[in-house]
C-alpha positions in Angstrom: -31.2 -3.5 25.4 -30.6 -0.1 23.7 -33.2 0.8 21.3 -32.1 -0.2 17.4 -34.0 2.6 15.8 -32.2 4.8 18.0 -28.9 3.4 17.0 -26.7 5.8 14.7 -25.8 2.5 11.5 -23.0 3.8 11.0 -21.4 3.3 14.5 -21.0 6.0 16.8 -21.1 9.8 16.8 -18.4 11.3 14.3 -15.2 12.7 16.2 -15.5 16.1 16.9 -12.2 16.5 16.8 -12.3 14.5 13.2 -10.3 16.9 10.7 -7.2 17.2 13.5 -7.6 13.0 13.5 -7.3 13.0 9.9 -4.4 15.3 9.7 -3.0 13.0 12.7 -3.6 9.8 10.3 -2.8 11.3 7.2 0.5 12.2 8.4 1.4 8.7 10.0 -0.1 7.0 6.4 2.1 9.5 4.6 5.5 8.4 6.4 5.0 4.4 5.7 4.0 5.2 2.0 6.8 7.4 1.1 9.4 5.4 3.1 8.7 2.8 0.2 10.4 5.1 -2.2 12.3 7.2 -0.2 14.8 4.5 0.7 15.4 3.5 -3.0 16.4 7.1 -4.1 19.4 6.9 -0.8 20.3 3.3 -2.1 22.9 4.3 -4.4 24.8 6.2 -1.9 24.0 3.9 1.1 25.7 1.3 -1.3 28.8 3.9 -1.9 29.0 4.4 2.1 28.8 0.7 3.9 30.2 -1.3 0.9 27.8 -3.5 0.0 27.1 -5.4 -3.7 24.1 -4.4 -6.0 22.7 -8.5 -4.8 22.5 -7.2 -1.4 20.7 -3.9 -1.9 18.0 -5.7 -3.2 17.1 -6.6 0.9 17.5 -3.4 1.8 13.9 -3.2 0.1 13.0 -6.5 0.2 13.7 -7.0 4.1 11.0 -4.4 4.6 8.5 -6.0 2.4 8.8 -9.2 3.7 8.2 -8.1 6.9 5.7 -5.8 6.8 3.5 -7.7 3.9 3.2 -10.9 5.7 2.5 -9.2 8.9 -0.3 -6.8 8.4 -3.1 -9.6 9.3 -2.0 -9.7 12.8 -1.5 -6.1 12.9 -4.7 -5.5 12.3 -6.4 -7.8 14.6 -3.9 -6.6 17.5 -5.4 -3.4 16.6 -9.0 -4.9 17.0 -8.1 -6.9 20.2 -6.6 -4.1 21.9 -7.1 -1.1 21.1 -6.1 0.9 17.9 -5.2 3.8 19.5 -2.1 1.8 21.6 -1.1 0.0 18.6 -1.2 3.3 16.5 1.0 4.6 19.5 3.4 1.9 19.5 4.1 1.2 15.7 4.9 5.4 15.7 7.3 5.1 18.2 9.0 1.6 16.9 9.0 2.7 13.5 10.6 6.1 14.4 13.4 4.6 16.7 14.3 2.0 14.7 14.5 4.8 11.5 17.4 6.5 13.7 19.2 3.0 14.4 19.1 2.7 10.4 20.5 5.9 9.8 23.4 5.3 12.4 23.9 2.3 10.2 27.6 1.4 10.1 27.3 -2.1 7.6 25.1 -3.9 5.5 23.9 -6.4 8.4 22.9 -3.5 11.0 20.9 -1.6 7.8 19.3 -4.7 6.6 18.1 -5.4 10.4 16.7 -2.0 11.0 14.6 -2.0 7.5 13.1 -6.0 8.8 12.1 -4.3 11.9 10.6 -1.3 10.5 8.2 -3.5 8.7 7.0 -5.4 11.5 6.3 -2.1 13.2 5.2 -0.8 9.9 2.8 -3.7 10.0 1.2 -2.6 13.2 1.0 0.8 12.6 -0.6 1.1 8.6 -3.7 -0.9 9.6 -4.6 1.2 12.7 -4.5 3.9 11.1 -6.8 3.3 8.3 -9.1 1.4 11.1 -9.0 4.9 13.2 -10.2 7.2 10.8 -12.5 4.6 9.8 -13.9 4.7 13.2 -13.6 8.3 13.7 -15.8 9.4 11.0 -18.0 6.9 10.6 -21.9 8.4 10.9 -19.6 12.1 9.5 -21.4 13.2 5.8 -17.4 14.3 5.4 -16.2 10.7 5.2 -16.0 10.5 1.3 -14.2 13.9 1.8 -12.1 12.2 4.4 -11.2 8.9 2.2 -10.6 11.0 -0.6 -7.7 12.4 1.3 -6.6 9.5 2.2 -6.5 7.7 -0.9 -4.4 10.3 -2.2 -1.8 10.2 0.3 -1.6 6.4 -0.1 -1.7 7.0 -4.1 0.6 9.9 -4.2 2.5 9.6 -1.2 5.4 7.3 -3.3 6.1 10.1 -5.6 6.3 12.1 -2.7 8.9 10.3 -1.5 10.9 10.4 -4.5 10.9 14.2 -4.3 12.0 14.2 -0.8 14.5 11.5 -0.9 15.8 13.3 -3.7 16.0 16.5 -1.2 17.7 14.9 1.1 20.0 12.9 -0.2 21.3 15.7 -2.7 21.8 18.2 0.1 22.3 16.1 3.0 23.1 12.9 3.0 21.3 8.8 2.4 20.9 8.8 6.3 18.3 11.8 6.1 16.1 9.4 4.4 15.8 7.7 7.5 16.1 10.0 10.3 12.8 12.0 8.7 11.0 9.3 10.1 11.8 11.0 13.6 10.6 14.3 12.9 7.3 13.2 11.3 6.7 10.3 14.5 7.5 12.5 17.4 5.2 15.7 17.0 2.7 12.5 15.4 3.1 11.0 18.9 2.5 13.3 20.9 -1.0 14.7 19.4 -1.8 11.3 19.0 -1.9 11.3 22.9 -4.4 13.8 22.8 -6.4 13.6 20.3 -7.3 9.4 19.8 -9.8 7.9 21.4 -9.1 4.1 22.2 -11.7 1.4 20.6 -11.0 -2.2 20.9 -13.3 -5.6 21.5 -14.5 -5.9 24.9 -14.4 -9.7 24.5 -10.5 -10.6 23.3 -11.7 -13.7 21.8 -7.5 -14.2 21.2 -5.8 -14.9 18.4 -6.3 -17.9 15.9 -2.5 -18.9 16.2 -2.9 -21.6 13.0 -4.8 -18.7 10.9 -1.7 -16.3 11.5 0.6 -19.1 10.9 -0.5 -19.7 7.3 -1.2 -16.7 6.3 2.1 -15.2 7.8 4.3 -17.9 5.9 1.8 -18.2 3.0 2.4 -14.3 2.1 6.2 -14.7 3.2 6.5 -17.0 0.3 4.9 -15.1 -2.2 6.8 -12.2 -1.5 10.6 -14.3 -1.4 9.7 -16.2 -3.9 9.7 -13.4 -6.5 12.2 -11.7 -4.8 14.3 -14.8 -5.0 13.1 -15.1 -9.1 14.6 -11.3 -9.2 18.1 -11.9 -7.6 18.6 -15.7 -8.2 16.2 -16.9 -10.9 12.8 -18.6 -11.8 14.1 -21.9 -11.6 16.5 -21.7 -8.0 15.6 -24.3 -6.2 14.2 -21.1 -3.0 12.2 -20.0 -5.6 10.6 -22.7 -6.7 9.9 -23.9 -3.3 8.5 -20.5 -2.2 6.2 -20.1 -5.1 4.8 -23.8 -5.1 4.2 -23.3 -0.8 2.6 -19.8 -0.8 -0.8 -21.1 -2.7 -0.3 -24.3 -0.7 -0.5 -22.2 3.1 -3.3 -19.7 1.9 -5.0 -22.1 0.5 -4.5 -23.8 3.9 -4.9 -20.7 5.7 -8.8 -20.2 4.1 -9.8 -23.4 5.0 -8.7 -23.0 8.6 -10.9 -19.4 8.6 -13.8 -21.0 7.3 -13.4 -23.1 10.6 -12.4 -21.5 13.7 -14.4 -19.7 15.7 -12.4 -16.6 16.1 -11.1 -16.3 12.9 -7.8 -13.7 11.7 -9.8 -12.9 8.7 -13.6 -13.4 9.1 -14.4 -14.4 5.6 -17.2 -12.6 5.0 -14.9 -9.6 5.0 -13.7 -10.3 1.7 -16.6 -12.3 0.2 -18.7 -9.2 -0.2 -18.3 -8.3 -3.9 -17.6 -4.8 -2.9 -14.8 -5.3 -0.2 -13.0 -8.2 -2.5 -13.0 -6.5 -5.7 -11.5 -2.8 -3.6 -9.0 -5.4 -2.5 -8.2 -6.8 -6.0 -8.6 -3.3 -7.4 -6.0 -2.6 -4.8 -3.3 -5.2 -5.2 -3.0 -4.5 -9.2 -3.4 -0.9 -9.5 -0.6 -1.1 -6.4 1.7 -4.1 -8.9 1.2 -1.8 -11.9 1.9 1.5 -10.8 5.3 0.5 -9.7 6.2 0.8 -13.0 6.5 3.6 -13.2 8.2 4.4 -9.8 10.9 1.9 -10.5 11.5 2.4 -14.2 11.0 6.2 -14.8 13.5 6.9 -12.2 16.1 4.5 -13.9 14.9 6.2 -17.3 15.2 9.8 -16.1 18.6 9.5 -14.3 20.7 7.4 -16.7 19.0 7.7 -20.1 17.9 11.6 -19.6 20.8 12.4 -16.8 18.3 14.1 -14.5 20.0 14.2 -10.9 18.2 12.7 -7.9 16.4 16.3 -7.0 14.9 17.0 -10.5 13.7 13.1 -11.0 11.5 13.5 -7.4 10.1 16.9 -9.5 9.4 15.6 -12.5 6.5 13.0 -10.7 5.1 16.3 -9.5 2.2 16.2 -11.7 1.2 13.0 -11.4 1.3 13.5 -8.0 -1.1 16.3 -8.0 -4.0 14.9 -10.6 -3.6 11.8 -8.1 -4.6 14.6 -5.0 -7.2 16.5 -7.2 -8.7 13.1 -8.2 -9.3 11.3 -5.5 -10.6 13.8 -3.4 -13.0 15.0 -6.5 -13.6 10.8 -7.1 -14.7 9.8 -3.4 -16.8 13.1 -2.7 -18.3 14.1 -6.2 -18.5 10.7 -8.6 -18.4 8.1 -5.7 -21.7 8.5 -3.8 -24.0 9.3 -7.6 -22.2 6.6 -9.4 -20.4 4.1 -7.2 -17.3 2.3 -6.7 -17.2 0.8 -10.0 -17.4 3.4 -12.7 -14.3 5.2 -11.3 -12.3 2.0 -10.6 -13.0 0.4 -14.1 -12.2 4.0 -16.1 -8.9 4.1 -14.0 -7.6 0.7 -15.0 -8.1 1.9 -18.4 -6.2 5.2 -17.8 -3.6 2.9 -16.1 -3.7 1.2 -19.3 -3.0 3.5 -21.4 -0.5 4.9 -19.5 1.3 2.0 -19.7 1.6 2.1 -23.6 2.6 5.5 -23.6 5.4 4.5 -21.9 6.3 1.6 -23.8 6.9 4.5 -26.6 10.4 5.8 -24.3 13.3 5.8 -26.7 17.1 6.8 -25.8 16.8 10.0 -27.4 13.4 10.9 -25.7 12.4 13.8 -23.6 10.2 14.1 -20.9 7.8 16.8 -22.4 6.9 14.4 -25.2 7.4 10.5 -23.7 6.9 11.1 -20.0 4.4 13.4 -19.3 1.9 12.7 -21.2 1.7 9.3 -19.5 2.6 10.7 -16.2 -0.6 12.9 -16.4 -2.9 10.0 -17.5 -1.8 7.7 -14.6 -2.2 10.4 -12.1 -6.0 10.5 -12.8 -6.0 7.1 -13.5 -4.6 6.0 -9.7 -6.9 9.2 -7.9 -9.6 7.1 -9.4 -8.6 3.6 -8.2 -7.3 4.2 -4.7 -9.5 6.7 -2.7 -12.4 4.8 -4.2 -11.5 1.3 -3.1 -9.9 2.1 -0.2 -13.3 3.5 1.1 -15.0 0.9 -0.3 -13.1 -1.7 1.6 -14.1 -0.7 4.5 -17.6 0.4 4.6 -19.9 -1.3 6.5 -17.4 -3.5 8.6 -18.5 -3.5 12.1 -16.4 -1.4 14.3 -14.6 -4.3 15.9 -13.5 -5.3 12.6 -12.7 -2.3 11.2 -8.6 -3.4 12.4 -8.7 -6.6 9.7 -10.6 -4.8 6.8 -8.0 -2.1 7.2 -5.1 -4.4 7.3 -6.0 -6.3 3.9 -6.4 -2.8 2.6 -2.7 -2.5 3.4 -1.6 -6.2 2.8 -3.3 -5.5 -0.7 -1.1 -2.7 -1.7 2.2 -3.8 0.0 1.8 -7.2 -1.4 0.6 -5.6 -5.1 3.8 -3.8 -5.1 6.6 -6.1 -3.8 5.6 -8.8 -6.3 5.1 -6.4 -9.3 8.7 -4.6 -8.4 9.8 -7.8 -8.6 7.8 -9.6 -11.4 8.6 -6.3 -13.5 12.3 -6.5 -12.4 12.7 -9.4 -13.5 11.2 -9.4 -16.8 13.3 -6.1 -17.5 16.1 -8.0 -16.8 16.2 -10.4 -19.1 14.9 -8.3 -21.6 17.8 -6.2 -21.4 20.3 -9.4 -21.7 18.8 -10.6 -24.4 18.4 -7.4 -26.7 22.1 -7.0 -25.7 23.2 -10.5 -27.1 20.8 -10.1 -30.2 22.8 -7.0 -30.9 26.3 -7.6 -30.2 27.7 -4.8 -32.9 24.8 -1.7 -31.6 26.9 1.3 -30.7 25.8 1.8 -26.9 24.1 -1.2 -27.1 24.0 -1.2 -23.2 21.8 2.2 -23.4 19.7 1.2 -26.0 18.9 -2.1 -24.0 18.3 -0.8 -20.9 15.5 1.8 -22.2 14.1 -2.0 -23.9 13.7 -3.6 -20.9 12.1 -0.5 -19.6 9.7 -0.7 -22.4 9.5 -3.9 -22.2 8.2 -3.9 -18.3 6.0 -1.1 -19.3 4.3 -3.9 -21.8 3.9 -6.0 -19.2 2.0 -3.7 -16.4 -0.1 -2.6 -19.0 -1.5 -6.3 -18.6 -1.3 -6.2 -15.2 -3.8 -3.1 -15.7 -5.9 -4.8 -18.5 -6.5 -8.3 -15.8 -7.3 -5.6 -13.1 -9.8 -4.2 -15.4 -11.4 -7.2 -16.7 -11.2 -8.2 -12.8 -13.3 -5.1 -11.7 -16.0 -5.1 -14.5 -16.3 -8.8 -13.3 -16.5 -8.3 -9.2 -17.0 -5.0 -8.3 -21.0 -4.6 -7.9 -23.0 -1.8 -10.0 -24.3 1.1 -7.7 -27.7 -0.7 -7.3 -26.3 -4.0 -6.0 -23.4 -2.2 -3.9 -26.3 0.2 -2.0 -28.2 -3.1 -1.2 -25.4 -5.4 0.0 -24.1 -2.0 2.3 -27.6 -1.5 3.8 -28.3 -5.1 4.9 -24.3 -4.9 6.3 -25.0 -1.5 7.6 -28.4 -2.8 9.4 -26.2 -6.2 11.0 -23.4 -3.2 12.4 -26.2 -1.1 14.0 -27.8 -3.9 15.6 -24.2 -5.5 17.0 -23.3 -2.1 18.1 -26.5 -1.8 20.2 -25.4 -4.9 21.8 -22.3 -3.5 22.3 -23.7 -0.1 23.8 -25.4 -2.4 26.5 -21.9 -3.8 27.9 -20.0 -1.4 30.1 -16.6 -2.3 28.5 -17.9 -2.0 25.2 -17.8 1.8 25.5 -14.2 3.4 24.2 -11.7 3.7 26.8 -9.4 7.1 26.8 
């Protein structure tokens, strides 16, 4: 057997070629983050164009979601299983094509289709990523540099997409939104060719069928069921049904990974204090912070009649204190303080942020009532996401890095579907009710609208405050984080000396 002490615990030697990965990654990240938001700037025009009623364009977004958020898990471990540089490969080139059969969209049906199938291949492609440059810089002194940049680009990268959809949809047409995807996944492809280096399990153990099952149809339900609460109502007989079987199949789907052999999700993954509470940290900073996404773009375009070009600018700045932050949090605060500092002071920012907003009135500006809150939650997200993201996977051993990566992913996607929704439809009834409590209110139907926008803002502010209690409660201090990292790191560097001693262990072109 190879010699222990002579074994890197970290994994293998950083990727010379590390920066051009990262750039490779980045991009790839960047184009399933922004196509979030990107799509929801083009929906009133898609609308306009193929007909279709304001119930259905709810599934235009929700199609994606549901697809994509229940299907990560298996993304991941297809990752682990065979290779993350194939399944990086593939969910480019799916994703891509079926972005150009979206755009050549002639009805609602063929639209709807093409978003579903962009999540599944969204689903395979987000986890390999982050499990690739996990991988390729692992053993690097730049990989806080590294996850700082990528924790940006997942934090930011929705705002970007705002700015860009509102490009392109102002000057070109809704279908832009979609063909982009082509020009970022070809030249993506290609270098990807080149420049990734396949790792995968020698062993293909195969998949625990039951695990996906539950957990599949156990995040499916969560997601529709407040989807369904959005479009139909809390007490519709599909949502009540989705919400009551989602706990019922994850709770099933836990018990089954405490079991198998070859679990999905080995559990230990997300027992470790530091991986669970980045994962937490994840899914509420990601349910909170489309909040402002969602409600600032209603706000600036009907209350403050910005057009689709100038809203996408006016998230500028938060866009850039979330860049400037996370690359200052993971390489400068990160490795003297630790994971918890920076995530428990941006919940609070996140906070605050929050009540700012609730302060939006129907005579407001944006100089005085939204930036000042924009600002705040672009430091506040630069410190959640590039520090948890890292966090949640360090010290995974390399042929797990696929699954850690795909909660990472699952966190987020699943943090923001059911806040869009859960805020959506709070909102909503706000707005109904302030209407009928002020029947006589000249433009009552203004004045309500900016109330439920308030009123959503109220209510992600606590989704900000339980994701703060939540991370002063799990996420460990410096001390404890160092210890439960070395004993992992020691376990990985011993499993990957095994793993050194087996020819098919070694990564494959």
């Amino acid at each position: 057997m190879a010699n222990v002490s002579s074994v890197s615990l970290e994994g293998p030697a950083a990727n010379p070629n590390r920066w051009a990965v990262l750039a490779l990654l980045g991009t790839a990240q960047l184009m399933v983050v922004l196509d979030a938001t990107i799509v929801n700037i083009a929906l009133p025009s898609a609308q306009k164009a193929l007909h279709f009623s304001a119930a259905d364009r709810e599934w235009i977004v929700t199609a994606y979601a549901l697809a994509f958020g229940s299907l990560l898990l298996l993304g991941g471990k297809l990752g682990d299983l065979f290779g993350r540089k194939w399944t990086f490969i593939a969910g480019l080139t799916g994703f891509a094509i079926v972005s150009g059969i979206g755009g050549l969209a002639q009805n609602f049906v063929m639209l709807v289709s093409a978003r579903a199938v962009q999540g599944v291949f969204g689903a395979l492609l987000a986890p390999s990523a982050l499990g690739l440059l996990t991988v390729t810089f692992a053993g690097s002194p730049d990989r806080p540099k590294a996850f700082g940049i990528f924790g940006a680009i997942a934090g930011g990268g929705a705002s970007v997409g705002l700015v860009l959809g509102g490009i392109l949809t102002q000057l070109l047409s809704w279908r832009w939104c979609l063909y982009v995807n082509l020009a970022i996944a070809v030249p993506a492809g290609m270098f990807a060719l080149r420049l990734l280096v396949n790792h995968s399990d020698p062993e293909r153990t195969g998949i625990d069928v039951p695990g996906l099952l539950t957990a599949s149809a156990g995040l499916f339900a969560l997601v529709y069921g407040f989807s369904s609460a959005e479009t139909h109502s809390w007490t519709a007989t599909e949502t009540i049904v989705a919400l009551v079987a989602s706990p019922v199949l994850l709770s099933a789907f836990a018990v089954i990974e405490s079991r198998v052999k070859n679990p999905l999700l080995p559990l230990h993954i997300v027992r470790d204090r530091a991986r669970g509470g980045a994962y937490v940290s994840v899914l509420l900073a990601s349910a909170g912070i489309f909040a402002v996404f969602f409600f600032l773009t209603y706000y600036l375009q009907l209350t403050l009649r910005f057009s689709p070009l100038i809203t996408g600018v006016a998230f500028l700045p938060m866009t850039a204190l979330i860049v400037a932050t996370s690359v200052t949090a993971q390489t400068r605060i990160l490795p003297r303080l630790g994971a918890k500092p920076l995530v428990v002071t941006g919940m609070t920012l996140g906070l605050i942020a929050m009540l700012v907003f609730t302060r939006l009135t129907p005579g407001g500006s944006y100089a005085t009532h939204v930036l000042p809150g924009l600002l705040i939650i672009g430091v506040g997200m630069g410190s959640i996401f590039a520090p948890a993201i890292g966090t949640a996977t360090l010290g995974v051993a390399v042929r797990e890095t696929g699954v850690a990566s795909a909660m990472v992913n699952t966190s987020q996607q699943i943090g923001g579907s059911v806040g869009l929704s859960l805020l959506s439809t709070v909102s909503a009834s706000a707005a109904v009710d302030y209407a009928r409590a002020h029947p006589g209110l000249p433009g009552v139907a203004g004045v309500a609208a900016v109330h439920a926008y308030t009123t959503g803002f109220a209510v992600a502010a606590g989704i900000f405050a339980i994701g703060l209690v939540l991370a002063l409660l799990i996420l460990p201090s410096k001390a404890g984080a160092h210890a439960c990292t070395l004993r992992t790191a020691l376990a990985r560097g011993i499993a990957y000396a095994h793993h050194l001693d087996a020819p098919a262990a070694h990564p494959s072109p």
